[in-house]
C-alpha angles and dihedrals in degrees: 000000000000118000121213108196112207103194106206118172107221133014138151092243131337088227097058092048092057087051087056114036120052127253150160124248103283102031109134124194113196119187132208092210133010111211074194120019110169139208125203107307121344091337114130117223105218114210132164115224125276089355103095137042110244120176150142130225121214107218130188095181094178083177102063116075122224089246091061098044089133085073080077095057084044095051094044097043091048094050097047089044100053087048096045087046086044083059104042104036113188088037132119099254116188149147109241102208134298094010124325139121125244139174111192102323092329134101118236102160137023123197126210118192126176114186115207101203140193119187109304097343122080100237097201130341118208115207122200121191132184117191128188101222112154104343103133104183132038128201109184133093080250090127111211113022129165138195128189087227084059099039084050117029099239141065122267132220101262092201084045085060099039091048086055100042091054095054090043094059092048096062096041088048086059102029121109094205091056095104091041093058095029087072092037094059088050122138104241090002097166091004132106116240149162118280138166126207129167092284095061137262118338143159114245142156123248102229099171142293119254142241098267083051090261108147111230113204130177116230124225085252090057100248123131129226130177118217121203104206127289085026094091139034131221094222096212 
């Protein structure tokens, strides 16, 4: 795929830009600065000016069903994450599901993907991404977050990561071996850990997410569940 990146400097969200203006597959718009950078659902991305790198991508993944649109998180999760561990070697790397990005216990990295679907195809999928690059203070209640200017004492090349993240995406969005790698790359993936649900706090096991993106745990009393997202809480 060949990527066009549009700079702006301001913008409410890039994602928001892309759902209004017209493109072709491919087409990127990076800001310097979101009066309103999103997370999933009301949450609100916190990024200092000119320190991050925040953008959107533009897909037309005509073949990717609509029935297999996790592919797109896969695909997303997997490419941020080689290039962050590229850049911290030594450190815990992994893909917080359904799609962030944690060292160690830390986030480094939050997703944002909005599917536009017709029938059976997927039409246009918008993908939002916020990385921590060399941010090196946060203000907000956000409780763990991470930047690689924190992780290595020095500030990194924003187009350099962008450059790499985007060829990154393009091979996971084709590879056969995406969903394979994407589980092995889970945060807790085997382990016990805390969850909430609505009813209330528990200790499960992550056993794996599956292919329509459901996370599937294993309670202490060995029953399993599946969550679709937003029903269940990692408990850091």
């Amino acid at each position: 795929m060949k990527f066009q990146v549009l700079n702006i400097d301001e913008v409410d969200s890039t994602n928001n830009w892309l759902r209004t203006h017209e493109g072709e597959a491919g087409l990127v718009v990076a800001a310097e600065h979101q009066t309103a950078g999103r997370g999933c659902g009301t949450n609100v991305w916190e990024s200092e000016r000119g320190r991050n790198l925040l953008f959107s991508v533009l897909l037309c993944p005509e073949h990717i069903g609509a029935a297999q649109q996790f592919r797109i998180s896969m695909a997303t999760a997997l490419a941020i994450r080689s290039v962050v561990a590229q850049k911290v070697p030594g450190e815990p790397v992994s893909i917080k599901w359904p799609n962030d990005i944690y060292v160690g216990h830390r986030k480094i990295c939050g997703t944002l993907i909005e599917n536009q679907l017709s029938g059976s195809a997927i039409r246009r999928s918008i993908v939002g991404v916020g990385l921590n690059v060399n941010q090196q203070r946060f203000v907000s209640d956000a409780p763990n977050p991470v930047s690689l200017c924190q992780l290595t004492g020095h500030e990194h090349d924003r187009k350099v990561l962008l450059d790499s993240i985007l060829e990154q995406l393009d091979a996971y969005l084709t590879s056969e071996q995406t969903p394979y790698e994407y589980r092995r790359q889970l945060y807790r993936r085997g382990t016990v850990g805390r969850y909430r649900d609505a009813g209330g706090e528990f200790l499960a096991e992550l056993i794996t997410v599956e292919d329509d993106g459901r996370l599937l745990l294993r309670h202490a009393s060995g029953r399993q569940c599946h969550y679709a997202f937003k029903e269940v809480q990692f408990i850091i």
